[in-house]
C-alpha positions as CSV (number, residue, x, y, z in Angstrom):
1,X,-51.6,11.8,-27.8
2,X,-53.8,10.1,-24.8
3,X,-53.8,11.8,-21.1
4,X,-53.2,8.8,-20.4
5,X,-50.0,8.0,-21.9
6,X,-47.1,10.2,-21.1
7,X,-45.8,12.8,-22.8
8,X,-42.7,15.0,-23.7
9,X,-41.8,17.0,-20.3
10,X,-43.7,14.5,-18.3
11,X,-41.7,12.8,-15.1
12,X,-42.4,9.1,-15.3
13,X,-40.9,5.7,-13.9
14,X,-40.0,3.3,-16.3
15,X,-40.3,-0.3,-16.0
16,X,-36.8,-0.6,-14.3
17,X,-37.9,1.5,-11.5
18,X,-35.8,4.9,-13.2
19,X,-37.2,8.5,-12.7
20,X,-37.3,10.0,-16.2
21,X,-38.3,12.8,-18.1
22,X,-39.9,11.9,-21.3
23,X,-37.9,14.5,-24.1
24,X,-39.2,13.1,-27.3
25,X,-41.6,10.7,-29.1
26,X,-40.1,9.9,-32.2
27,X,-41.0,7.2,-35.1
28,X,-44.9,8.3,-35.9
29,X,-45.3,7.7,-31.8
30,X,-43.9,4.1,-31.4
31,X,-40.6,5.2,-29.1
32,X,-40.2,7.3,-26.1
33,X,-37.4,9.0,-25.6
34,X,-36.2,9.5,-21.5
35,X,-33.4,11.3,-19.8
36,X,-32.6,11.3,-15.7
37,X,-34.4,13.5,-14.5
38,X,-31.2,15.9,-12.8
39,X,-28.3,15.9,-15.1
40,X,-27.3,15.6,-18.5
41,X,-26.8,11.4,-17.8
42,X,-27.4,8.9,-20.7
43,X,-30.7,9.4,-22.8
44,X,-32.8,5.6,-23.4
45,X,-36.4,4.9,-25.1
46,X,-39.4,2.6,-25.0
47,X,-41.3,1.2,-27.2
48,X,-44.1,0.5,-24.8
49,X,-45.6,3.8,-23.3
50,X,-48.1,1.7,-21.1
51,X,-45.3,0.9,-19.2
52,X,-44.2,4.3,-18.2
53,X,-46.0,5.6,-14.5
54,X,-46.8,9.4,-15.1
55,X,-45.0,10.5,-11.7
56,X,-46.1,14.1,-12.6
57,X,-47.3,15.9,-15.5
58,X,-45.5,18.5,-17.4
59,X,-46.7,22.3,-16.5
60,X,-46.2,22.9,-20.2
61,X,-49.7,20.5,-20.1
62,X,-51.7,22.1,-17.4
63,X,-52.0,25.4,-19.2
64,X,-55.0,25.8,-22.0
């Protein structure tokens, strides 16, 4: 994992312009898994986590 990639729990905006929250990374970390970010809504992935903007980090992240 980089800080600067995002990460499960992050809020991010995908290259579409979508709010997300990352949920999973999946396949030995080659695909992203994203959900709305209010909702249950449809889930999609990426395959290319530089194009994700990190909006916010997850708390889960900011504690040691």
């Amino acid at each position: 994992m980089s800080d600067r990639r995002a990460w499960i729990g992050d809020l991010v905006r995908d290259s579409g312009g979508r709010r997300a929250i990352v949920t999973d990374v999946r396949a030995g970390g080659t695909v992203w898994v994203l959900r709305p970010p209010t909702g249950g809504g449809p889930h999609w992935e990426t395959d290319d986590p530089n194009s994700l903007e990190i909006l916010a980090r997850s708390e889960a992240r900011d504690t040691p």
